[in-house]
N, C-alpha and C positions, 0 to 999 in steps of 0.2 A: 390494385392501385400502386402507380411506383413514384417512389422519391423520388420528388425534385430535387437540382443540385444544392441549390438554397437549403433543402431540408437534411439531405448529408451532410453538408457543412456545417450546418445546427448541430447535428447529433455529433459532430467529432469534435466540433467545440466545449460540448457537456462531456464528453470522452476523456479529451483531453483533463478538464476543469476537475471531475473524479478522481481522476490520478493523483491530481495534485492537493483534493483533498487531503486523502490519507498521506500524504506527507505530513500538510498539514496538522491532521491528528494526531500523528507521532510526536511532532513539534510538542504539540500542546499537551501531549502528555507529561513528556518531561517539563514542562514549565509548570504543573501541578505544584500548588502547595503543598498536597500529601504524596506529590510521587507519580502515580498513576491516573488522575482524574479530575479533573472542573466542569465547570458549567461552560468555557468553551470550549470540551470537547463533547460537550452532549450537542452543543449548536450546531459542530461540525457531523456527528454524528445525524443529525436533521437534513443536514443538506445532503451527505453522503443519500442518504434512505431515497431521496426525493431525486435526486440524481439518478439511480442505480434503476428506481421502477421506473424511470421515462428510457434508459438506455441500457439495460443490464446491467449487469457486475463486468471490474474490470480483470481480466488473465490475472493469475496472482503474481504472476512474473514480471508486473507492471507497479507494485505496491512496495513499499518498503518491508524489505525483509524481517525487521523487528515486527512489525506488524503480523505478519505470518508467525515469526517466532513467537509468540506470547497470545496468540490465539485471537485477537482481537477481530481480523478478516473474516474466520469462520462465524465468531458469535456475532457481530454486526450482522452480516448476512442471514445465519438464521433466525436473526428475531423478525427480521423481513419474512421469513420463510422465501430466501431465496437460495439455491442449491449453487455453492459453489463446489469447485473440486481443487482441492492445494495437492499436489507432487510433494510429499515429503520425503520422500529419498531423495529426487533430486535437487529439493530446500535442505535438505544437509550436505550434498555434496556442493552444492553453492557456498551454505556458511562454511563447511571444513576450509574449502578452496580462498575465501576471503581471509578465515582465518590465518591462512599459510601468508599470504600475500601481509597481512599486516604484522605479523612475525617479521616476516623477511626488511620489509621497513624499518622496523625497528630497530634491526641489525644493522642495516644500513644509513641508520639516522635520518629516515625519510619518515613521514608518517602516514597511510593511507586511510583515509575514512571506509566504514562496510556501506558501501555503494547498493542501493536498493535494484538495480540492474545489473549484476555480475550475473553474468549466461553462463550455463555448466558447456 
């Protein structure tokens, strides 16, 4: 059976909509009363789950890099029991690489946010 256009377009919209989850949850981590956790980021973690089994998990290189930093991509996914694979060599030569860039800002009285898309 092959997808129809309608039905790609579905699944890129939920592609998309994922992505933007875990931003989302990163968000909402930090808005935590204790720091790292509420009750909306378990909702969001609902929808991430429900997302991911109708379309897969999204490249790690699509997710906000704290989220990779602090392991939360990995343990979401395996409580799915779904097999993601994170590059951590080259998620540290990303963050070294952000790092330098946000240095250099500084110096320069710029300031740059750690962008969840800096490509090595």
């Amino acid at each position: 059976m092959t997808d129809t256009p309608e039905l790609e377009h579905l699944r890129a919209a939920l592609r998309e909509e994922l992505q933007l989850l875990w931003g989302d949850l990163l968000n909402a981590t930090g808005r935590a009363i204790n720091g790292t956790w509420s009750m909306e980021c378990d909702a969001l973690v609902t929808r991430i789950t429900k997302i991911t089994l109708l379309v897969g998990p999204p490249d790690w290189k699509e997710v906000p890099t704290t989220v990779l930093e602090n392991g939360l991509y990995e343990q979401i996914h395996a409580a799915m029991d779904v097999r993601v694979a994170v590059d951590h060599k080259a998620l540290a030569q990303i963050m070294a690489r952000t790092d330098e860039l946000n240095r250099s800002a500084e110096r320069s009285g710029r300031q740059h946010l750690r962008s969840p898309h800096t490509q090595p």
